[in-house]
C-alpha positions in Angstrom: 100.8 7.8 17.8 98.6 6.9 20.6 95.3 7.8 22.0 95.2 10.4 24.9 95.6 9.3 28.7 91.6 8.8 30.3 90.3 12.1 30.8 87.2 14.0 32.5 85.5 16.8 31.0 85.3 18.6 34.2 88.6 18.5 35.6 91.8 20.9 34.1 93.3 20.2 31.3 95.8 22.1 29.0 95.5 25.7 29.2 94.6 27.7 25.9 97.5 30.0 26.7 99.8 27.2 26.9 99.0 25.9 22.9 99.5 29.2 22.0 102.7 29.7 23.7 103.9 26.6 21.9 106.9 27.8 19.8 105.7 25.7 16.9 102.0 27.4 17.2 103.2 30.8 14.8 105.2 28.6 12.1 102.1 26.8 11.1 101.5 26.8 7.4 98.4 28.5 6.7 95.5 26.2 5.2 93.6 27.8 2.0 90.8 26.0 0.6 91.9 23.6 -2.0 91.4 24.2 -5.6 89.7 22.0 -7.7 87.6 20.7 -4.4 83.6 22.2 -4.4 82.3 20.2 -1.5 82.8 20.4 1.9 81.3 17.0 3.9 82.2 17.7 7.6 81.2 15.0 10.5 81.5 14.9 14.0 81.0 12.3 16.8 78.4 14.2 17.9 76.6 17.8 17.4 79.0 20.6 18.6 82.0 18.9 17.0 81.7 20.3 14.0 81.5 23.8 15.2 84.4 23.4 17.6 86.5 21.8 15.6 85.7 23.5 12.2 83.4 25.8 12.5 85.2 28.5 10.6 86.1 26.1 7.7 82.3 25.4 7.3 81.5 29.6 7.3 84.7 29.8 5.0 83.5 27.2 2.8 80.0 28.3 2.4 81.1 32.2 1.8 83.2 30.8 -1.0 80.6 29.2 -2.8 80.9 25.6 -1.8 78.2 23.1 -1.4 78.4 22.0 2.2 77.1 19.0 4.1 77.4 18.1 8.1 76.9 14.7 9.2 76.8 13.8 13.0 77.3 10.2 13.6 75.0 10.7 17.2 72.8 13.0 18.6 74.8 13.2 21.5 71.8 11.9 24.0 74.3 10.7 26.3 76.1 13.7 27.2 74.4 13.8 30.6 73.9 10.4 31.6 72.7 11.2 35.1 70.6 14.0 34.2 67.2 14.3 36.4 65.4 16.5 33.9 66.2 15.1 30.4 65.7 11.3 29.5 68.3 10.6 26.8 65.6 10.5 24.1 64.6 14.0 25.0 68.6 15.3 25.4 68.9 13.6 21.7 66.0 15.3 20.3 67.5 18.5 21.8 70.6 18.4 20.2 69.7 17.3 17.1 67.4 20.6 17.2 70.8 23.2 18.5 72.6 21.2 16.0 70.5 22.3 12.8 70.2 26.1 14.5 74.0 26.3 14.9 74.9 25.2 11.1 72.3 27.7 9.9 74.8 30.3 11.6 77.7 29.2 10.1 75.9 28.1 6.3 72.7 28.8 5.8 72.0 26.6 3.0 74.0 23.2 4.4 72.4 20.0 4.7 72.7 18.1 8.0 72.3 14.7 9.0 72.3 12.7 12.0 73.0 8.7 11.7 71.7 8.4 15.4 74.4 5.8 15.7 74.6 5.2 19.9 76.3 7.6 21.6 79.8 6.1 23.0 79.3 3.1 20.6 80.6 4.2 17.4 83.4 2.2 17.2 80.9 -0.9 17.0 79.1 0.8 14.2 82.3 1.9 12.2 81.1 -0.3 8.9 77.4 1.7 8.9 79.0 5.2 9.3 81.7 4.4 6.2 78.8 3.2 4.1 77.1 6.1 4.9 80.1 9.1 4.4 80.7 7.2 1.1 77.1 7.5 0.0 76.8 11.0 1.0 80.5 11.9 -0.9 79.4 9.9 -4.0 81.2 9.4 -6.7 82.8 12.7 -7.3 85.2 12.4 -4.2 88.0 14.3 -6.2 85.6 17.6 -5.9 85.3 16.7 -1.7 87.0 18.1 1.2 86.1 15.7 3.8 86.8 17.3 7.6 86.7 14.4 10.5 87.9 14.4 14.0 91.6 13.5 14.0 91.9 10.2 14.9 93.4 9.9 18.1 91.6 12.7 20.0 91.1 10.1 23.0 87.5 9.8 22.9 86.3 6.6 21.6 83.9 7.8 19.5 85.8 10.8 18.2 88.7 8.6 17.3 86.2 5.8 15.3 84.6 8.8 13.9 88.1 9.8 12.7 89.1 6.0 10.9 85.5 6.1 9.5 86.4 9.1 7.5 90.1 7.9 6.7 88.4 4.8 5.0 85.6 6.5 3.1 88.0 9.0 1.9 90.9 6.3 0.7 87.0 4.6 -1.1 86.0 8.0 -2.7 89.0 9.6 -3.4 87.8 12.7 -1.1 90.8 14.8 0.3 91.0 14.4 4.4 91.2 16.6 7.4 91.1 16.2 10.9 90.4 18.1 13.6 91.4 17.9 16.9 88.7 18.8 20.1 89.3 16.7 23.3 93.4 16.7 22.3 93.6 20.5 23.5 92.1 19.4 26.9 94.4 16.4 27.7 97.3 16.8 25.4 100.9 18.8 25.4 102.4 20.0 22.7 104.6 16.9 22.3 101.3 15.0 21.4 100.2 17.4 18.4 102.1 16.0 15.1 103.2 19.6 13.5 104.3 18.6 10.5 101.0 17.4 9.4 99.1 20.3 10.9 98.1 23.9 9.6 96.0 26.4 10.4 93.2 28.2 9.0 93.3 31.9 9.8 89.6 33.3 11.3 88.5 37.0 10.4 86.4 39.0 12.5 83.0 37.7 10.4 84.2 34.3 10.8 85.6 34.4 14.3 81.7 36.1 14.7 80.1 33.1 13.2 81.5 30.5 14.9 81.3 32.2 18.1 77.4 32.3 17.5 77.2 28.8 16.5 79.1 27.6 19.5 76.4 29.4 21.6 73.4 27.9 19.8 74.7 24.3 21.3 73.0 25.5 24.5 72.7 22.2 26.2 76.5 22.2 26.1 77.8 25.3 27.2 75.0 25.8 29.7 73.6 24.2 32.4 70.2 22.1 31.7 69.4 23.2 35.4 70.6 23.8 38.2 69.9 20.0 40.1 73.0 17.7 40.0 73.7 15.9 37.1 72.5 18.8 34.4 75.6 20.6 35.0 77.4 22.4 31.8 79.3 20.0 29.3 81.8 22.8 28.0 83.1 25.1 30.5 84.9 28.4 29.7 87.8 27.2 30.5 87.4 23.8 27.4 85.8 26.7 25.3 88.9 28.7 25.7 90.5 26.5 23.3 88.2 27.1 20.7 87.5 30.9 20.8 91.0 31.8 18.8 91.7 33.5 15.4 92.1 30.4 13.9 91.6 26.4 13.7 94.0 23.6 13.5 93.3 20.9 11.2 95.8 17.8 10.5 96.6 17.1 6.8 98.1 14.2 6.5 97.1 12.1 8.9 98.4 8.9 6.8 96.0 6.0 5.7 94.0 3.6 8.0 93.9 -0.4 6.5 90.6 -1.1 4.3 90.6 -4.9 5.8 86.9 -5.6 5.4 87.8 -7.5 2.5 90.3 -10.2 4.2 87.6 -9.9 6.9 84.8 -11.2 4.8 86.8 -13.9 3.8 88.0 -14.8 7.8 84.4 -14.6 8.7 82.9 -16.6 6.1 85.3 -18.8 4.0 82.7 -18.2 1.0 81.7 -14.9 1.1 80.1 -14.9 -2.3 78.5 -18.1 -2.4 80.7 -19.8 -5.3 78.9 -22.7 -5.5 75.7 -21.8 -5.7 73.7 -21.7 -9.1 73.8 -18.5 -9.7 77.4 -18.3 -9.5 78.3 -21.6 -11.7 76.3 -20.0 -14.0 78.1 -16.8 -14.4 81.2 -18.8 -14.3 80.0 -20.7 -17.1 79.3 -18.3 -19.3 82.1 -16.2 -18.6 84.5 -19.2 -19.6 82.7 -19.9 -22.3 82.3 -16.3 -23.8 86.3 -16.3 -24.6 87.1 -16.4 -28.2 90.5 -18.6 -27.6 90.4 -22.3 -26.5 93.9 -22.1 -24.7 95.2 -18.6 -23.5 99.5 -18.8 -23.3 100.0 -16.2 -20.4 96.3 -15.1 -18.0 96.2 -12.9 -15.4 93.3 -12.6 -12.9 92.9 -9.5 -10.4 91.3 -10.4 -7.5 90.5 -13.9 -7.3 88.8 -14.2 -3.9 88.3 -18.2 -2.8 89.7 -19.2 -6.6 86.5 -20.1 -8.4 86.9 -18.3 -11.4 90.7 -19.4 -11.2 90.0 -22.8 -11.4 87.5 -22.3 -14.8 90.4 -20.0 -15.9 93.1 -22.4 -15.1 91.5 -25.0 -17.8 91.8 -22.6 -20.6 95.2 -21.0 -20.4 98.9 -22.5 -19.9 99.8 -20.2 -17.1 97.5 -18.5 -14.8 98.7 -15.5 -12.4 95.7 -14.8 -10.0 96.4 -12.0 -7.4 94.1 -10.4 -4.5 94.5 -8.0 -1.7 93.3 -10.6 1.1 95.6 -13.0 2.6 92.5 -14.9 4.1 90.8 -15.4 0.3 94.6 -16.5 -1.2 94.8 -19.0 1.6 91.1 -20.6 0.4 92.4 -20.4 -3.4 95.3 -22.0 -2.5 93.3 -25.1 -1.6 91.5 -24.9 -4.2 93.5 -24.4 -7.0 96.3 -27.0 -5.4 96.3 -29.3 -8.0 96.9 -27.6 -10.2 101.0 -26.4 -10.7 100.5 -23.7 -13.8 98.8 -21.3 -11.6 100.3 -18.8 -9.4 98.7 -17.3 -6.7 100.1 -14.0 -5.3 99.2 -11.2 -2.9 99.3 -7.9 -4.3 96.8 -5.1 -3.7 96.4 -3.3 -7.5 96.6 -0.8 -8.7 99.6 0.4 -6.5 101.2 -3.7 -6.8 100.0 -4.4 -10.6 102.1 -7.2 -11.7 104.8 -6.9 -14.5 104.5 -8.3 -17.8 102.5 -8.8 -20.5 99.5 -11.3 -20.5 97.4 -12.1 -23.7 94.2 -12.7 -21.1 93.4 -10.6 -18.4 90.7 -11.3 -16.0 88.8 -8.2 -14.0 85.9 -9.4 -12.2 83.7 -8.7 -9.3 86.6 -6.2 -8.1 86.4 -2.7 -9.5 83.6 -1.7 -7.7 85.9 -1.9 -4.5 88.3 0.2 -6.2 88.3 4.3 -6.0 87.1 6.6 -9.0 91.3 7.0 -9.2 92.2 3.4 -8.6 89.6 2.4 -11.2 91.2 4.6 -13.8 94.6 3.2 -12.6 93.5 -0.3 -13.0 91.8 0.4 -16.1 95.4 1.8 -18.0 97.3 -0.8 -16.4 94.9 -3.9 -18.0 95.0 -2.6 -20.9 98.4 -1.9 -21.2 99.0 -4.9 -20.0 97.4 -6.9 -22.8 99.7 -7.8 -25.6 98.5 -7.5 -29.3 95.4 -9.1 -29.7 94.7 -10.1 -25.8 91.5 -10.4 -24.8 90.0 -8.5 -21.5 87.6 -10.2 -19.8 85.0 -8.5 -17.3 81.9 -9.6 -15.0 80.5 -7.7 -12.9 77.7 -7.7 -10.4 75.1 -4.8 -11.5 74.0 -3.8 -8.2 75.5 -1.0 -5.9 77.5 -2.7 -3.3 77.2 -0.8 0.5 79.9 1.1 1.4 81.6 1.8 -2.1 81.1 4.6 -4.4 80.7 2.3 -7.3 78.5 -0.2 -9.1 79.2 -2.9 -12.1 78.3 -0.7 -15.2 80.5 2.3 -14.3 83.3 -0.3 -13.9 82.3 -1.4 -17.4 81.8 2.4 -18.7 84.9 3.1 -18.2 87.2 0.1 -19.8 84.8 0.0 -22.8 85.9 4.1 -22.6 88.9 2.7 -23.7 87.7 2.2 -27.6 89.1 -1.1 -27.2 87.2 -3.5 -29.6 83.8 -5.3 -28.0 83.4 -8.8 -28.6 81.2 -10.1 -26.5 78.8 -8.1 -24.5 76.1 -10.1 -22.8 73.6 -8.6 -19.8 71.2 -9.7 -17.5 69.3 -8.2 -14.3 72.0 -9.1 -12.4 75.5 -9.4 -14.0 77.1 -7.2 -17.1 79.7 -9.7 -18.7 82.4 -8.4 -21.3 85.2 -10.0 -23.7 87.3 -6.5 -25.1 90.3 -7.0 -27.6 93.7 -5.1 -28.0 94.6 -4.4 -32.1 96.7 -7.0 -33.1 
């Protein structure tokens, strides 16, 4: 799948009639809130997305109950570049204003947001609006129905918009939606993927809402005046497309890689400053908080550059250290290349947890970039992995890393959940540090 061809605004594009005329547009499967999900976070590129593209869902949402949240990554203050009346600062202010007055139609009690992230630069500001969707989703992604523009709509900051969302949802657990806007316009109906998409079917009240809310983006679908450059963003011809019975979403728009990782690592070959104090320290005492001198068979998940590999590598006869990030094994790889009892291998965990048993295993400084899910996943699988009397070692930072749902002691809450036994437990401002032990 491919981004759309270039496109204006102004000129044709796909009729309405045409999409509806599409034999595949009556088999759609009909989309039905999801059980078990309370919140709806929907976010657009800029205001008017969100009503286009799901402005029913939000209505349905709210009228069910659900706590609901919009998020616009701009204010849009460069829809009218050339405008003689409204300076982009103005135009922003403006829409930020229709923005708030058309969710009020649609939920009365959402909260919106606007990042003010530049309007047609998202895709440079892609980190800042995941840190931000995961903050606002939290840590109970598994209750959040998270509604972004599909991916490849062809407008660059509709389609960063739409990996921004992938990524916080794969980092929160939050089930995804997209919805299409600019794809009706340019597309055909070879370029919609059908078995992914449904539809959610608009009654009269909902059809009325949206309708309403469309109307309140005023700077949109009118004219700011009538000199050149203010003329209308949305003609009726663009609105057409929205004005149906009922709104296409795509559900399974597959997953978008979470590289930042193997990015750190390419950027800076020590991310985490290994070598300074503070981390020889923590090294230090994690090493010497384990109760065994000499551990037969260790595992370590996620060994970044290979520090904590190398202190590990001292105490046990066989050391099996895995990470996610090509770039980080490379740097352990020099590091640990003296040494022939330790095995370095890529694997990204929970979905690649390595066989075996191991009588140490090693979690540290990685579960806070695992999901509420993966965390539990990771969590069964070390300690399953642990043969009779084993020893599970964790260290984490304490502090909320940006862009991930958790911090250090909910990574530690929920192995020492486990009722496994606690033998060490040592904290400090800035590091929680844990030695657990399997029955024997």
């Amino acid at each position: 799948m491919v981004s759309g061809p270039t496109f204006r605004h102004d000129h044709p594009g796909t009729p309405a009639a045409e999409w509806a005329g599409s034999p595949q547009w009556d088999a759609l499967p009909a989309l039905r809130l999801p059980a078990g999900r309370r919140r709806l976070v929907v976010v657009g590129a800029h205001p008017d997305d969100e009503t286009l593209g799901a402005g029913g869902l939000i209505h349905a949402a709210a009228r069910a109950g659900w706590t609901v949240e919009v998020v616009s990554a701009t204010a849009g203050e460069a829809s009218h570049p050339g405008s003689p009346t409204h300076p982009t600062a103005v135009l922003g202010e403006r829409r930020r204003s229709e923005l708030d007055s058309a969710i009020s139609l649609l939920a009365p009690d959402a909260t919106v947001r606007c990042l003010d992230l530049p309007d047609g630069g998202v895709a440079d500001e892609v980190d800042v609006l995941v840190a931000s969707l995961v903050e606002t989703i939290g840590t109970d992604g598994a209750e959040v129905l998270l509604c972004a523009p599909w991916r490849y709509d062809g407008h660059p900051d509709h389609d960063a918009v739409g990996r921004a969302a992938a990524l916080a949802a794969a980092r929160t657990d939050a089930q995804l939606l997209e919805y299409p806007v600019w794809l009706w316009h340019w597309g055909r109906a070879e370029d919609l993927p059908w078995s992914q998409a449904v539809r959610l079917a608009l009654d009269a009240p909902m059809q009325d809402a949206k309708r309403a809310a469309v109307g309140a983006h005023v700077s949109q679908v009118q004219p700011l005046s009538d000199q050149p450059g203010d003329e209308v963003m949305l003609g009726a011809d663009l609105l057409a497309h929205f004005e149906g019975d009922g709104e296409v979403f795509i559900t399974e728009p597959g997953t978008v890689d979470d590289d930042v990782l193997d990015l750190v690592h390419h950027e800076r070959p020590d991310p985490w400053q290994v070598d300074s104090s503070y981390e020889r320290r923590k090294r230090a005492l994690t090493v010497a908080s384990l109760p065994r001198e000499t551990y037969a068979r260790a595992l370590e998940v996620g060994c970044s550059v290979g520090a904590l590999a190398l202190d590990l590598a001292g105490r046990s006869d066989h050391l099996l250290a895995v990470d996610a990030s090509p770039t980080a094994l490379d740097l352990a790889r020099e590091r640990t290349s003296s040494l022939p009892h330790v095995e370095l291998r890529q694997a990204r965990v929970p979905d690649q947890w390595p066989e075996g048993s191991f009588d140490l295993v090693s979690v540290s400084e990685v579960g806070y970039f695992l999901s509420p899910r993966q965390l539990d996943d990771v969590v069964r699988l070390a300690t399953s992995a642990l043969a009779a009397g084993g020893h599970l070692l964790l260290c984490h930072w304490r502090h909320q890393p940006v862009g991930w749902p958790l911090a250090g002691p909910a990574v530690h809450d929920a192995f020492l959940a486990t009722g496994l036994d606690v033998l060490v437990e040592h904290q400090e401002p800035d590091f929680l540090l844990h030695v657990l032990t399997a029955p024997s």
